[in-house]
ZAKOL-271232 format. One line per field, with one value per residue: x, y negated, z negated of N, C-alpha, C in turn; residue number from 1. Coordinates in nm, 3 decimals, padded with zeros to 5 digits, always signed. Layout:
# ZAKOL-271232
n_px c(X|...)
n_py c(Y|...)
n_pz c(Z|...)
ca_px c(X|...)
ca_py c(Y|...)
ca_pz c(Z|...)
c_px c(X|...)
c_py c(Y|...)
c_pz c(Z|...)
k c(NUM|...)
END
This chain:
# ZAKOL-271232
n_px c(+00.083|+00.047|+00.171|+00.020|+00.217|+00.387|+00.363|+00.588|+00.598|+00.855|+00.923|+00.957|+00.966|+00.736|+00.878|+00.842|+00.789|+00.796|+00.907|+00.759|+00.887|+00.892|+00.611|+00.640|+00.432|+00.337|+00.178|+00.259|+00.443|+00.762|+01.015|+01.391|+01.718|+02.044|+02.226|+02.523|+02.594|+02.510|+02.311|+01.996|+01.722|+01.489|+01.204|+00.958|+00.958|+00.876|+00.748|+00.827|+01.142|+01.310|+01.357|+01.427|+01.635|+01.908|+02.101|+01.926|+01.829|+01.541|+01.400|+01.417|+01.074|+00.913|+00.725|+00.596|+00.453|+00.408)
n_py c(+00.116|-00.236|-00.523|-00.881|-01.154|-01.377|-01.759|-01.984|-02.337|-02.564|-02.707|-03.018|-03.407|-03.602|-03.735|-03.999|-04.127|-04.453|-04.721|-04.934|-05.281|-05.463|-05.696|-06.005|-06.243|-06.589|-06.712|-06.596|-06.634|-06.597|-06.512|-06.643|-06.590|-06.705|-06.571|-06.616|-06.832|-06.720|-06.827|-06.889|-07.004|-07.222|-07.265|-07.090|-06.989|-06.964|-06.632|-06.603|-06.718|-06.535|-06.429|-06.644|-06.754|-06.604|-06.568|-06.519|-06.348|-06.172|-06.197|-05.955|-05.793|-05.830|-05.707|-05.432|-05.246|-05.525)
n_pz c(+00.000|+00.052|-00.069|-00.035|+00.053|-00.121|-00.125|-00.251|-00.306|-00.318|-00.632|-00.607|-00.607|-00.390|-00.106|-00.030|-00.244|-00.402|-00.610|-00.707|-00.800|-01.069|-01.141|-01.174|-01.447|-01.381|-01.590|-01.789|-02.133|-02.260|-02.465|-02.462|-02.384|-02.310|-02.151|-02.100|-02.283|-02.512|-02.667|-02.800|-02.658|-02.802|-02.736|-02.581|-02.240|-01.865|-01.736|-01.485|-01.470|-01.526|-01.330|-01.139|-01.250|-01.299|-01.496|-01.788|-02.043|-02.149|-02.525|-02.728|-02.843|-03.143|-03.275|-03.284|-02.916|-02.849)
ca_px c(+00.000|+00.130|+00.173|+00.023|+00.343|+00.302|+00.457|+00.594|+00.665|+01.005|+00.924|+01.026|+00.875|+00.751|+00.995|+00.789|+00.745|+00.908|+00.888|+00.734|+00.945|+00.790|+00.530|+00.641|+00.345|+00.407|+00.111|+00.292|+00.594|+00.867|+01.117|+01.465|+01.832|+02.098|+02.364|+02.611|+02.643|+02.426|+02.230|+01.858|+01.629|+01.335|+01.053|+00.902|+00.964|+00.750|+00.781|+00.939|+01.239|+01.397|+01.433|+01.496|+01.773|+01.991|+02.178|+01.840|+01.750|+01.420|+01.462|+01.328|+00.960|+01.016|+00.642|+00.548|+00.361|+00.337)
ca_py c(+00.000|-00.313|-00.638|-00.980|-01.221|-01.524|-01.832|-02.045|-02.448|-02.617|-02.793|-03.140|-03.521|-03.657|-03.829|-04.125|-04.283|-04.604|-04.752|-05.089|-05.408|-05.524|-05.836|-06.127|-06.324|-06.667|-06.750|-06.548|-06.680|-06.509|-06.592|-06.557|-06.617|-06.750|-06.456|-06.678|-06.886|-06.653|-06.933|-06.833|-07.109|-07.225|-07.267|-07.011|-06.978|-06.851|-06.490|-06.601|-06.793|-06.421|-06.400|-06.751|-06.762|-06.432|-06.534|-06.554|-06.246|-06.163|-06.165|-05.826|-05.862|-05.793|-05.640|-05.343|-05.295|-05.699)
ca_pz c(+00.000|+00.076|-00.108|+00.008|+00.010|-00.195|-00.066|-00.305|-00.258|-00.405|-00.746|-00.621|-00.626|-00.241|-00.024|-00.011|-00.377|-00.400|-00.717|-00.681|-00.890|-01.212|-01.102|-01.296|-01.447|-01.412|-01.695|-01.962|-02.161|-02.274|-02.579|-02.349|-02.497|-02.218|-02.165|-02.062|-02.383|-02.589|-02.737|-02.792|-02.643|-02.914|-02.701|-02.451|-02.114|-01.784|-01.738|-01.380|-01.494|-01.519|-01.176|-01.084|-01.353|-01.361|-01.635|-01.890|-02.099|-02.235|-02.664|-02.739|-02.950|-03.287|-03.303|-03.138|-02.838|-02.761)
c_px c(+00.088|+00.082|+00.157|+00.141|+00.300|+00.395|+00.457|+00.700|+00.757|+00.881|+00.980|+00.965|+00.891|+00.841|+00.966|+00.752|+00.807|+00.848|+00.871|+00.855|+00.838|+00.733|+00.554|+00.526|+00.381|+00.377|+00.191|+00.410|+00.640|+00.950|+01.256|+01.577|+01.917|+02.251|+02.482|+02.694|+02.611|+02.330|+02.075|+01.784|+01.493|+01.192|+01.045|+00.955|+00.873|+00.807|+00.884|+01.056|+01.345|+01.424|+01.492|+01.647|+01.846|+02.035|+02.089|+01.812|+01.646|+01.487|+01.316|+01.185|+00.989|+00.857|+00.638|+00.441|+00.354|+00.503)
c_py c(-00.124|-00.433|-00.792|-01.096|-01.359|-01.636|-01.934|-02.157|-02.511|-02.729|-02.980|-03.243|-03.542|-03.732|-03.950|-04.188|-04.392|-04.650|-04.904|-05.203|-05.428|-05.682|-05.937|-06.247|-06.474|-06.779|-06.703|-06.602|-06.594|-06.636|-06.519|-06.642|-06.647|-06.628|-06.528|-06.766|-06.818|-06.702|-06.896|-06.988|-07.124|-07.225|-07.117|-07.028|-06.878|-06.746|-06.511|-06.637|-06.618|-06.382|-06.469|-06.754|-06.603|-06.427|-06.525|-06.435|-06.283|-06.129|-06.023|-05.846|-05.807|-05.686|-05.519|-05.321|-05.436|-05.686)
c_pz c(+00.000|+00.019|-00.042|-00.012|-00.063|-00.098|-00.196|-00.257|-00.380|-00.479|-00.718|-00.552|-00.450|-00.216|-00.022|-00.152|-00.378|-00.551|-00.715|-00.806|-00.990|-01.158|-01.209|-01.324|-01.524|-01.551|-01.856|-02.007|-02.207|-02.335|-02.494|-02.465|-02.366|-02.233|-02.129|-02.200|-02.535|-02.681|-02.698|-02.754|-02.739|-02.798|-02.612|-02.309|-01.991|-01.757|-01.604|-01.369|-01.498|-01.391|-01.103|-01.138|-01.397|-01.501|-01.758|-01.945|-02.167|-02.415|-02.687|-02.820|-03.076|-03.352|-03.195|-03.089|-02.793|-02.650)
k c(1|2|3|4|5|6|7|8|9|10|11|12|13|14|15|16|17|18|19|20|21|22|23|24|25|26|27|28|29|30|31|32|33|34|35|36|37|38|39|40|41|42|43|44|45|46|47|48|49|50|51|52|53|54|55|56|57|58|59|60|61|62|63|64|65|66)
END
């Protein structure tokens, strides 16, 4: 008696995902610190200034989740 063959497909993610960029919203602020001098700026800043300005890091939130 003879065995139907199985076919089994390779374990691995489509060729086509792309991983879109993170959308910067230009309504939200963001507490950023200047990597260059490392001086933390007091006020806020718009979420887009991280792309205009390379040198700007985001300051991590100190709550979690926000």
């Amino acid at each position: 008696m003879a065995t139907p063959k199985q076919v089994t497909e390779p374990a691995t993610a489509p060729a086509n995902t792309v991983t879109e960029p993170k959308r910067l919203d230009p309504r939200k602020k963001v507490y950023v610190f200047d990597s260059r001098t490392g001086r933390k700026y007091d006020a806020p800043v718009p979420e887009t200034h991280l792309k205009i300005f390379p040198h700007l890091r985001e300051v991590p939130s100190k709550q979690e989740g926000k």
